[in-house]
C-alpha positions in Angstrom: 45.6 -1.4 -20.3 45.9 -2.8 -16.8 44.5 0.1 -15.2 41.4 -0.3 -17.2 41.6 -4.4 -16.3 41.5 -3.3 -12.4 38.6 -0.8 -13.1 36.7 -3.6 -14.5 35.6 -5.4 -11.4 33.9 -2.0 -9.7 32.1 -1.6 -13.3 30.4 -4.5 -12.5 29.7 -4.0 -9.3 28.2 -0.6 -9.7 25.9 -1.8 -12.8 24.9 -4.7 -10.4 23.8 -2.0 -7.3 22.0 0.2 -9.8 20.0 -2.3 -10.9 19.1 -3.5 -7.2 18.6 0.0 -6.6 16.1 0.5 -9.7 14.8 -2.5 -9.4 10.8 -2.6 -8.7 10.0 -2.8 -5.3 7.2 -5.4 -4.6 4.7 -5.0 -1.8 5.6 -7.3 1.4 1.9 -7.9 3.6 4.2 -7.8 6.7 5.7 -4.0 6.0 4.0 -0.8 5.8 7.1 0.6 3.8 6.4 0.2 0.6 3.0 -0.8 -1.5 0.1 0.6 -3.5 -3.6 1.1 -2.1 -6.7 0.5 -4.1 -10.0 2.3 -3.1 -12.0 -0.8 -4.9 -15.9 -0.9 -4.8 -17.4 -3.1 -2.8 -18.8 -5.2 -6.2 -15.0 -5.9 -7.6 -14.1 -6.8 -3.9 -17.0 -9.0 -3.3 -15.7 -11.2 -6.3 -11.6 -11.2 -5.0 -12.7 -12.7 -1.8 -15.8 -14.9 -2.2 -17.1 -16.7 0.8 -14.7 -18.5 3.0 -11.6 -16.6 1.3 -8.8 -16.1 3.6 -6.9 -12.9 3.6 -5.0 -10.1 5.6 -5.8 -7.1 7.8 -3.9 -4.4 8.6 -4.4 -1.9 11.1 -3.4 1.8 9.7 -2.7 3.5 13.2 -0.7 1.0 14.7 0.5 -1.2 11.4 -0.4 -4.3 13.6 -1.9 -7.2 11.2 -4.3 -10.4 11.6 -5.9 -13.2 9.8 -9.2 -13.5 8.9 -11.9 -15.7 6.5 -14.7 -14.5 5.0 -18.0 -16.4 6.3 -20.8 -13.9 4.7 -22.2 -10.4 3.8 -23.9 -9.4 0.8 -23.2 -5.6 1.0 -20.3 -5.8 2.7 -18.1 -8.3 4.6 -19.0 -10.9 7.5 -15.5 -12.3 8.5 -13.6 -14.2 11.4 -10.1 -14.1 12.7 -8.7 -17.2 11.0 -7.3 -18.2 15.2 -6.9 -17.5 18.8 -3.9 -15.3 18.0 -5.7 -13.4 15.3 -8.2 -12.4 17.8 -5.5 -11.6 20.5 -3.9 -9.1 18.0 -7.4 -8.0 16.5 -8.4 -7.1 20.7 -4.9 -5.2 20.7 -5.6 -2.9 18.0 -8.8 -2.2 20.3 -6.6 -1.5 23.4 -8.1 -5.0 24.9 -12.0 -3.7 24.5 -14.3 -4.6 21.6 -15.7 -1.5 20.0 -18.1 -0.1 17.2 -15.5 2.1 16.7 -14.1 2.3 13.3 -10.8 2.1 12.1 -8.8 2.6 8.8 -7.2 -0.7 7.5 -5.7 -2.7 4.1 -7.0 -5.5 3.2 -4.1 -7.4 1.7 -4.8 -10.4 -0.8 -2.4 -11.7 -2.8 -0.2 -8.6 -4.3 -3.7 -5.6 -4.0 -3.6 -3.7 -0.6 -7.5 -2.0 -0.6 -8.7 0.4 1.6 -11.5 -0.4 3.5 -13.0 -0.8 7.2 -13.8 -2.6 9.6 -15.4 -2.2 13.3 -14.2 -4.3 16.5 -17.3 -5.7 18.4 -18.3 -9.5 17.9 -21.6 -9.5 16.8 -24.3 -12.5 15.4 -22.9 -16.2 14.5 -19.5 -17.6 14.4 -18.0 -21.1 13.5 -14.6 -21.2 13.2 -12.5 -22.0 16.8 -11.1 -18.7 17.5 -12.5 -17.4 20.6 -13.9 -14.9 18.7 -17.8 -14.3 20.0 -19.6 -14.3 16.7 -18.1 -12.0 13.6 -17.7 -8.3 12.6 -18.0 -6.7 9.2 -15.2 -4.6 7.0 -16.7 -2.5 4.6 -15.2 -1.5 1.8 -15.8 1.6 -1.2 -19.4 2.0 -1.9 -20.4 -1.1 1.0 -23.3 -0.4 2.7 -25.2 -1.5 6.1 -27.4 -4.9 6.1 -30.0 -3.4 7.9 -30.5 -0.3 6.6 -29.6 -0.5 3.4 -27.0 2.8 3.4 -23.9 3.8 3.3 -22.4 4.3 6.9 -20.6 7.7 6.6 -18.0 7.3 9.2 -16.8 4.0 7.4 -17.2 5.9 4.1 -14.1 8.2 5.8 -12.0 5.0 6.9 -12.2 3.9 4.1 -10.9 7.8 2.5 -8.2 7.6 5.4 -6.9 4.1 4.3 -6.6 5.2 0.6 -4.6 8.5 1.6 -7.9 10.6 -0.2 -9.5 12.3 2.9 -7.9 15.3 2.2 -9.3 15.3 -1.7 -12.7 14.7 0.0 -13.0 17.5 2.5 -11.5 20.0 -0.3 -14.3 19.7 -2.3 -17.4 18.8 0.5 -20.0 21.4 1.4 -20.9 22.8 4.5 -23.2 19.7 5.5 -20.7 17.4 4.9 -18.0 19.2 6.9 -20.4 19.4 10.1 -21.1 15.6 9.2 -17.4 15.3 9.0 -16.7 17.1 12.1 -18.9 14.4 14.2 -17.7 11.5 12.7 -14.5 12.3 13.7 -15.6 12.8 17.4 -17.6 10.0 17.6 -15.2 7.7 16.4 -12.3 9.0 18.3 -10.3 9.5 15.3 -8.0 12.4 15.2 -7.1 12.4 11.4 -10.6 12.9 10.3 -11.6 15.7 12.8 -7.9 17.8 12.3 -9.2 17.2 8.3 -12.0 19.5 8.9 -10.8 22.4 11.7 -8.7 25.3 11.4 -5.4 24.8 10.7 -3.6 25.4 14.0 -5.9 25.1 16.3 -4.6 22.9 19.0 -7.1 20.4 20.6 -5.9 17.9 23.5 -7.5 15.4 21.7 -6.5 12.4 24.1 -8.2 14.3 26.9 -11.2 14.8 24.7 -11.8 11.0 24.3 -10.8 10.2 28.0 -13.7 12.8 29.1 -16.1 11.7 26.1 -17.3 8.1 25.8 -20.1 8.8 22.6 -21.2 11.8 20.4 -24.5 11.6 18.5 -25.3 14.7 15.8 -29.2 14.7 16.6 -29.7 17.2 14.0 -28.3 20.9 12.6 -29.7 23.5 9.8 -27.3 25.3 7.3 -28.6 29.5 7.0 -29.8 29.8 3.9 -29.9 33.6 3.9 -26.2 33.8 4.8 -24.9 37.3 4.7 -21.2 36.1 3.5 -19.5 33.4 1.7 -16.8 32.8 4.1 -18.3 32.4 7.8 -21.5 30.1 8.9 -23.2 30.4 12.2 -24.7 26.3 12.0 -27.1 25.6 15.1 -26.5 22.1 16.1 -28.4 19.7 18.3 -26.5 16.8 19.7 -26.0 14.3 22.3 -23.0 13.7 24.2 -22.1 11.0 26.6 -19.8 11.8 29.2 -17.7 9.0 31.0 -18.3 10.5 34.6 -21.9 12.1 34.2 -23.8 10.2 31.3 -25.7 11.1 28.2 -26.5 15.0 27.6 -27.9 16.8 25.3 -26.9 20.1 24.1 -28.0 23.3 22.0 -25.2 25.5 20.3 -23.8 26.7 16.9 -20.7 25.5 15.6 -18.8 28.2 13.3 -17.6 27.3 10.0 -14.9 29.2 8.3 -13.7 29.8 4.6 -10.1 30.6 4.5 -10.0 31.7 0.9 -11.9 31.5 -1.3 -10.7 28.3 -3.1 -10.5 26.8 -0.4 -13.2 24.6 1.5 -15.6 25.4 5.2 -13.5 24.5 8.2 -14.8 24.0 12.2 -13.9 26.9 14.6 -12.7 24.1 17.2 -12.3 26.2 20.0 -15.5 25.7 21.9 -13.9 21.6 22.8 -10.8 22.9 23.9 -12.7 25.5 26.0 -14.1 22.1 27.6 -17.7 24.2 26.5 -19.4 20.9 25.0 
């Protein structure tokens, strides 16, 4: 009987660290460890943060996070950093530069995390004191462009990256999308979503890519219609590539795509870009 009295005590305790243990994690807006992402459309998020709501952005690359408030935007989001600091951090997450450049985030509002994003160049009006030149715009699942009225395709895939379903999309995208794919990628210096659509394996000094390349602009391309097999494409592309050291050119070529099985989706021969043959 008094052995079982001493065992009591480290009952407890083990009943007590199981149910920390098992307990339900809840997501923390200053961790990436632990939470669950959304892919919401752009009509259920336009009604969680109505005009001047205040919320939470963070980068998915880096993890880095700032303020914002929603000023405007009817298909998508007009917004503000919320302070000077907010845009300091926002400016970091663009290496000190404002871009066009997209990039995967979470927008975190109470206890949701959604996918979405956002670009990094101050653009039109601002009011809040922030030292922030005006305001940019995070789009979200199904947002589109105020002045054209679409969908922009390489936020479409930010948005893909954010909720961890890129992968799902190029599994099932035809040939066109791939090669739309493919360019996105490049234009947006984003290695994630160009790796999604080559051959596996193919190694690609991507850093020294973006250092030489400044812009990419798919002018246009044509997929064969009287291709002789189901598993290679010759596509002829015409595009337009600005270099860092010479400027904008424009070239001529055909970009291969490859099946690898036959359940399995088109993929970019690469090689030609780390041939340095743009």
């Amino acid at each position: 009987m008094k052995k079982i009295l001493l065992l009591v005590p480290w009952i407890l305790l083990f009943f007590s660290l199981f149910n920390m243990v098992s307990a339900e994690v809840k997501p923390d807006p200053d961790t990436l460890l632990s939470y669950q992402v959304e892919m919401l459309s752009w009509e259920e998020v336009n009604h969680i943060l109505p005009k001047y709501s205040i919320f939470k952005v963070v980068d998915v690359e880096t993890g880095k996070s700032f303020m914002v408030q929603r000023r405007a935007g009817n298909y998508h989001a007009d917004v503000q950093p919320l302070s000077h600091q907010d845009t300091k951090m926002m400016k970091e997450i663009y290496n000190g530069e404002w871009s066009w450049k997209r990039r995967a985030i979470l927008v975190v509002v109470e206890d949701e995390w959604i996918a979405a994003s956002m670009h990094g160049m101050p653009h039109g009006a601002g009011s809040l004191k922030n030292g922030f030149p005006g305001h940019f715009c995070i789009h979200f699942y199904g947002s589109k462009t105020h002045k054209s009225n679409d969908e922009d395709l390489s936020h479409h895939l930010m948005i893909l990256k954010a909720a961890g379903k890129l992968e799902e999309f190029v599994r099932d995208a035809d040939a066109s999308q791939v090669v739309n794919t493919f360019f996105a990628g490049l234009k947006q210096h984003d290695e994630t979503i160009v790796k999604s659509v080559i051959v596996p394996g193919q190694k690609v000094k991507w850093q020294q890519v973006w250092d030489e390349m400044n812009n990419v602009s798919l002018v246009s391309f044509s997929i064969p219609k009287d291709n002789k097999t189901d598993f290679y494409l010759e596509v002829p592309v015409k595009y337009e590539w600005i270099h860092k050291d010479i400027g904008r050119k424009t070239y001529k070529n055909e970009i291969h795509l490859v099946k690898l099985s036959p359940t399995r989706g088109w993929k970019v021969d690469a090689e030609w870009i780390s041939d340095g043959v743009y």
